[in-house]
N, C-alpha and C positions, 0 to 999 in steps of 0.2 A: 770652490775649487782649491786643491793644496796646490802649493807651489812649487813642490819638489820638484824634480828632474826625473821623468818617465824615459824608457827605452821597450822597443817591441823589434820583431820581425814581420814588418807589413808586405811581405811578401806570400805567397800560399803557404800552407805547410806541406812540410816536404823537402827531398832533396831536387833541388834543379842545375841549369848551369848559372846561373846567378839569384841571390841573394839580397835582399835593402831590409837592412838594420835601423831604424828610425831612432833617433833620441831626441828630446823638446824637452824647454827646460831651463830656468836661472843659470843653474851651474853646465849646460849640455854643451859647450865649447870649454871650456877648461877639461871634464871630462874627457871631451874626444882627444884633447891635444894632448894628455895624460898617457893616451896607449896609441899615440900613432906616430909613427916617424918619418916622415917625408924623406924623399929622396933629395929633393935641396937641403944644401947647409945652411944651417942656422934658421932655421924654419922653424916659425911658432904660430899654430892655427889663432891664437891669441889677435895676433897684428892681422888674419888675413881680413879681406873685403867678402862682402856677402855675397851669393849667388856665384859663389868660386867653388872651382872642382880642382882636388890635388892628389896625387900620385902618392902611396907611399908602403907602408908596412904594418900592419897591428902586428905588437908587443907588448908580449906579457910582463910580468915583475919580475923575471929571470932573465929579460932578457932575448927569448926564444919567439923568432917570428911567427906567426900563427896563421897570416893569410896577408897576402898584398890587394892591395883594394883602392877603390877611388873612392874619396871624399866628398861632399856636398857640404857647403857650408850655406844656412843664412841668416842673416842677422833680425831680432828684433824690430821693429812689428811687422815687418814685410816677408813674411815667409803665414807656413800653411794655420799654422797655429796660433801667430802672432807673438810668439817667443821665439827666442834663440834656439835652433835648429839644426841638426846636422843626420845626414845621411850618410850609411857606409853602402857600399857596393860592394861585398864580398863575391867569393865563389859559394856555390851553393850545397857544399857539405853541410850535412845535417851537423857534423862537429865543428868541422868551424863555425855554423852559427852559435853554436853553444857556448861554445871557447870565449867570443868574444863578448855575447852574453852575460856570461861569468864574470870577466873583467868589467865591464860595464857595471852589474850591481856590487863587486867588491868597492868600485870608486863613489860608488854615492847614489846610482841609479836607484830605483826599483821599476819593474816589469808595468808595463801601463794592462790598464782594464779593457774592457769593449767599449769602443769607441771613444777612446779618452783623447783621443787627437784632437778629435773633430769637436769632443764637448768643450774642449780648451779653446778651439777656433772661435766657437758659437761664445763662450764665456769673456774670449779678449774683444767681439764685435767684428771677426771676421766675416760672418756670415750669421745671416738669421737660422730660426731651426728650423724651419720648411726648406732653407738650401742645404743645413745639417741632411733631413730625411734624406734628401733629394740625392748626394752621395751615396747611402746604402744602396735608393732606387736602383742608381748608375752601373754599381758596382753589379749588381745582382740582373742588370737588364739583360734579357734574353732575343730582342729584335730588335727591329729597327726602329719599331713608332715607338717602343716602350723606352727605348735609351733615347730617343729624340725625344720622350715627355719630360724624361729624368734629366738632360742637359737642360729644357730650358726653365726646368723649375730648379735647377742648380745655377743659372745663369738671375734667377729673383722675379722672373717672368708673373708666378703665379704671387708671390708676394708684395709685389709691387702694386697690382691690382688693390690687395687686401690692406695695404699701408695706408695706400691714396682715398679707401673709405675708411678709413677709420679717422685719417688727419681732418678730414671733411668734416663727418661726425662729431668729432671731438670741440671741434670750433663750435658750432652748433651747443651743447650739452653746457661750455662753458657762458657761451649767452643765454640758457634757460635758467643754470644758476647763479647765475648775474641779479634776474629779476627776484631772485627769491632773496636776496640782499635786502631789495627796495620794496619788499611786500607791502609797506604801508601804501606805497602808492599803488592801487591794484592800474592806475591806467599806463603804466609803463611796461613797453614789450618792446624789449633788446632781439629777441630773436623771433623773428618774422615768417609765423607757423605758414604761411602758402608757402613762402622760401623751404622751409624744413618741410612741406612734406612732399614738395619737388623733390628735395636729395633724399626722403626716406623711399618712394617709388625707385628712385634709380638705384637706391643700395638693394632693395627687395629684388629686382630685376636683376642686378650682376649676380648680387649672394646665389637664386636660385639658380639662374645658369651654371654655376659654380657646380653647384649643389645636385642639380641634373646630369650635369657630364661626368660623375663617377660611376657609371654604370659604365657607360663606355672606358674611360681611363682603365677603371678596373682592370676590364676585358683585356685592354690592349697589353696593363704592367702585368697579369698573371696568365692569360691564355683563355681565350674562348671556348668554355667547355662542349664540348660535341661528342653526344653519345649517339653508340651505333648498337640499333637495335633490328629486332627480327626473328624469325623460327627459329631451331637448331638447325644447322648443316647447310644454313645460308650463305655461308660464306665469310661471316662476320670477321672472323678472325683473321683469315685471308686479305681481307680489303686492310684491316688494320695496319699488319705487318707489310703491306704495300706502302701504305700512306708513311708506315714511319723507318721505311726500309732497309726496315731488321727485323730477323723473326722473332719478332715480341711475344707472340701467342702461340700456342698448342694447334699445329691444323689438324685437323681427325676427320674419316667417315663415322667416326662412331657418333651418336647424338650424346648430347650434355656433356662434350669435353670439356668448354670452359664453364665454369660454377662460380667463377668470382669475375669483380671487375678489374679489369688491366687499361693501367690508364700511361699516357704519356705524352710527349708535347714533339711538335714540328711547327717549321714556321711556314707561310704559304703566302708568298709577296710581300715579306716583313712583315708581318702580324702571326703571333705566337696562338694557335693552336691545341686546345688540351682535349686529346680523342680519351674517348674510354670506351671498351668493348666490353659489354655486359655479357650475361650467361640466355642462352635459350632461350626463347620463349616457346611452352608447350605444356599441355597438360602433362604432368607424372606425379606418381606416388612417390618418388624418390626424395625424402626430408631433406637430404642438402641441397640437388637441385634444386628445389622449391625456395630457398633461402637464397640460392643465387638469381632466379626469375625476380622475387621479391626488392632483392637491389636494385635489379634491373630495371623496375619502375621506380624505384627512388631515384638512381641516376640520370632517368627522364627527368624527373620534374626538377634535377637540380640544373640539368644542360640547357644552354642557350640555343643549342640547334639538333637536332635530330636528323641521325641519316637514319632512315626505314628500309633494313635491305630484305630485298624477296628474292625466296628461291621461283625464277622465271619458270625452270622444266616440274614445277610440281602443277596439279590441275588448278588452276583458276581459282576455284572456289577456298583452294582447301585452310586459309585462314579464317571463312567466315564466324567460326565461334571465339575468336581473339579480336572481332575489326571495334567494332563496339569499346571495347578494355584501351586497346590503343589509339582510339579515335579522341576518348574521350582526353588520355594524356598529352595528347597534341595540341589541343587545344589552348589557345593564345602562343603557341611554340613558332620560331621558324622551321620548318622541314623539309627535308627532300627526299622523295619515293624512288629505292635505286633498285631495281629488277637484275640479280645478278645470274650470271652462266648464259648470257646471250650467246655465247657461242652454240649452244645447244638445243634452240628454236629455231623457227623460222619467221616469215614476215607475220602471217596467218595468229601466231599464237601471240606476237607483241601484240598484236591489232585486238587480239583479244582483253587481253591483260589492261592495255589500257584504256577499251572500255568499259572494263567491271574499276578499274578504281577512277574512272572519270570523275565521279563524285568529292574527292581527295583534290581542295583544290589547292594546287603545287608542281614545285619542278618533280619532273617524270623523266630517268637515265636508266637506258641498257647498257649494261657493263658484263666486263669479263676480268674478273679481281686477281683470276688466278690466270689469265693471258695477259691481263694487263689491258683489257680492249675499252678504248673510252675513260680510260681514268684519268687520264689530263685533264679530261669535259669535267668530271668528279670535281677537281680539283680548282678551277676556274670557278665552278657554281656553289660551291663552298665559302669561297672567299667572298662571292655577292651574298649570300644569305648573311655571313656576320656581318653588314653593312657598319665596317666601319668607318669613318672619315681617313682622308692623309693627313697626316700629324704633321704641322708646316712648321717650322725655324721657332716665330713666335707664337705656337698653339699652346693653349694654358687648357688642362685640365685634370681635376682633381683623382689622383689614384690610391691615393692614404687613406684608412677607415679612419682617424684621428683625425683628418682635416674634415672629412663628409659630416662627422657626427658633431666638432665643434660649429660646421655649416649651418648644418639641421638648427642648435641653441641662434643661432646668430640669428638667423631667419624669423624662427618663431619669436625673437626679440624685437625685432626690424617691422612684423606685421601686428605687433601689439604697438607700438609705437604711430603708426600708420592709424590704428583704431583709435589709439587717443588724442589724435590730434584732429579724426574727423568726429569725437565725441565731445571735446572741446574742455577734456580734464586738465588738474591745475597742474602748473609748472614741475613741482615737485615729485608727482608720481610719473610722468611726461620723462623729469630727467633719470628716474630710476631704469626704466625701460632701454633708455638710451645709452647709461652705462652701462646692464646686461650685456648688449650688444659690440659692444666695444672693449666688454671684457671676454669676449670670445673671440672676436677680431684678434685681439692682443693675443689670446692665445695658440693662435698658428703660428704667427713670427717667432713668439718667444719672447714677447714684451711681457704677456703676463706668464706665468709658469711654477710648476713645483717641484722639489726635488726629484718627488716619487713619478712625475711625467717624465722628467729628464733620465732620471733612471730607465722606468720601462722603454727611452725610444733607444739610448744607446748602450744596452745591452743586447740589444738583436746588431749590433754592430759587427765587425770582427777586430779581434786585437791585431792592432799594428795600425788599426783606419779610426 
């Protein structure tokens, strides 16, 4: 890491009514106290104490106020960075940030990178880089369970875990090569293989839990994909733009309006939601349509839930050269069969409908998309098919493809380990296995790492964070 003095606007871009100009940094209080003039006499941010807010002026080299503003000072290692720190509070002119900006790298600053705060934090041991990630998480959460994963894997929740096997470990590995010191004597044994392969079962055991609940994490940090499928003129689009309550889609009497998939997110009791409403399904010679039906079973087998809607007033039968096609996409899917325009039958033709798909074994809803009738019920049975958990205070689990896939190495290290200690191999290949393992371990925290990780994770950052 250089040591220069960085400055950003960690606020969005844009004009608002305020503004937070960040600077970190050796020289980042002589700087600020360079262009600020407080409103007390004889004021020198120099002498003030850390964790102090002050009133005052940014001024330029002429002399010319530029914006009144409140100051944030903190001192070395107790602020975000673990360097000397200062925050302005400007107004939110896009010129005034600029202005002061400009004076900031005339004094010595330069403009920070993506994520260079946080790589600074992570670099002085403010924070490991699983609580690094775990900011972006934060920043970018869109629910409830997903910002409740993101605080407690920023609070060290899921690190902690992953420290305490590895310190475990470690002890371990350094009593295996202990004995490889004393190989003359083959009957000395410092580390006590039923002992170690107690703790290698309990690390195989958390790893995989670990390692299993990214599927859910996933779900919960990016949105439970749910595609909605069915004939043309079912209503598809209809139900959609209900659920996301805005006309997202095209509503038409004509068949094969929508042709492409339209996708977008709501949340539904804290859990983030990603619907996508495909095009028609239906026989036609029409080359684009046919390329949007085509999606339309890709977007099946990529969704976690499928809503199946039917048009209820059409006769009974009249999907049976499609049930086959979509039965087979169903298969190992959660789904739910939603018969829509129930306003427009009676009891006689439900009675019917639900005995020809009786065989379809799943939740079965009469709805009215475009009255709105029953879609609350929609709405409640949606939410049990994603069967996700509630995400409690201290719930750890893994929503990074870089923490799953370090998982995945850790694991297959942890059960070769496990095979050589119940095949009874010498020390030495025993300790290889075991430091694989712990060189994986290491690399979620950020104990082991490389530039080119550090780069790719805080470049998806934003400047100012």
């Amino acid at each position: 890491m250089q040591n220069d003095t960085i400055c950003a606007v960690s606020t969005a871009s844009g004009m608002g009514a305020i503004a937070i100009i960040r600077i970190s940094g050796a020289q980042a209080i002589d700087i600020s106290d360079s262009i600020f003039s407080s409103v007390k006499k004889d004021f020198s941010l120099k002498n003030a104490k850390g964790y102090s807010v002050h009133y005052g002026n940014i001024v330029n080299d002429s002399g010319e106020v530029i914006d009144e503003v409140l100051l944030t000072l903190f001192r070395a290692p107790n602020s975000f960075t673990g360097e000397d720190s200062v925050e302005i509070a400007c107004h939110g002119s896009l010129f005034i940030q600029q202005e002061i900006l400009k004076l900031l790298l005339s004094k010595g600053c330069r403009m920070a990178t993506h994520g260079e705060f946080t790589q600074r934090a992570f670099s002085n041991g403010k924070m490991d880089l699983s609580q690094a990630e775990a900011i972006a998480d934060l920043i970018a959460s869109q629910s409830r369970a997903s910002h409740r994963l993101a605080m407690n894997q920023m609070r060290g929740g899921f690190s902690s875990e992953i420290v305490q096997l590895r310190d475990r470990l470690l002890t371990f590995t350094s009593l295996v090569e202990l004995e490889l010191d004393f190989s003359d004597h083959e009957e000395l044994e410092f580390a006590d293989r039923t002992e170690l392969m107690d703790l290698a079962n309990e690390i195989e055991v958390k790893i995989g839990k670990l390692k299993r609940s990214f599927g859910v994490g996933n779900a919960i940090k990016n949105g439970v994909p749910v595609s909605i499928i069915g004939e043309t003129n079912a209503g598809k689009s209809t139900l959609l733009n209900y659920l996301l309550k805005e006309e997202k889609a095209i509503v038409s009497d004509i068949h094969g309006t929508t042709r492409d998939v339209i996708e977008d997110t709501i949340q539904l009791n804290g859990v983030l939601f990603r619907f996508i409403d495909t095009a028609g399904l239906r026989e036609t010679t029409d080359t684009i349509e046919n390329l949007g039906i085509e999606r339309s079973f890709q977007m099946m087998d990529k969704a976690s839930i499928i809503l199946w809607l039917i048009d209820s007033t059409q006769p009974v039968g009249h999907l049976e050269k499609m049930i086959s096609t979509i039965a087979t996409r169903l298969e190992g899917k959660r789904y739910m069969m939603i018969f829509n325009k129930m306003d427009q039958i009676d009891e006689q033709k439900k009675e019917m409908l639900k005995s020809y798909y009786q065989p379809f074994d799943c939740e079965k809803l009469f709805i009215s998309a475009k009255l709105q009738e029953n879609t609350e019920l929609l709405e409640d049975q949606l939410f049990k098919l994603a069967q996700l958990p509630e995400v409690g205070e201290n719930d750890v689990m893994v929503t990074n493809m870089r923490h799953y896939e370090v998982l995945k190495n850790a694991h297959e290290a942890i059960l070769r380990v496990m095979e050589g200690l119940e095949q009874g191999i010498s020390g030495d290949f025993l300790s290889q296995d075991i430091r694989e393992c712990l060189h994986y371990l290491g690399e979620i925290t950020g104990e082991i790492t490389t530039d080119e990780v550090l780069g790719n994770i805080f470049k998806k950052f934003c400047i100012g964070k």
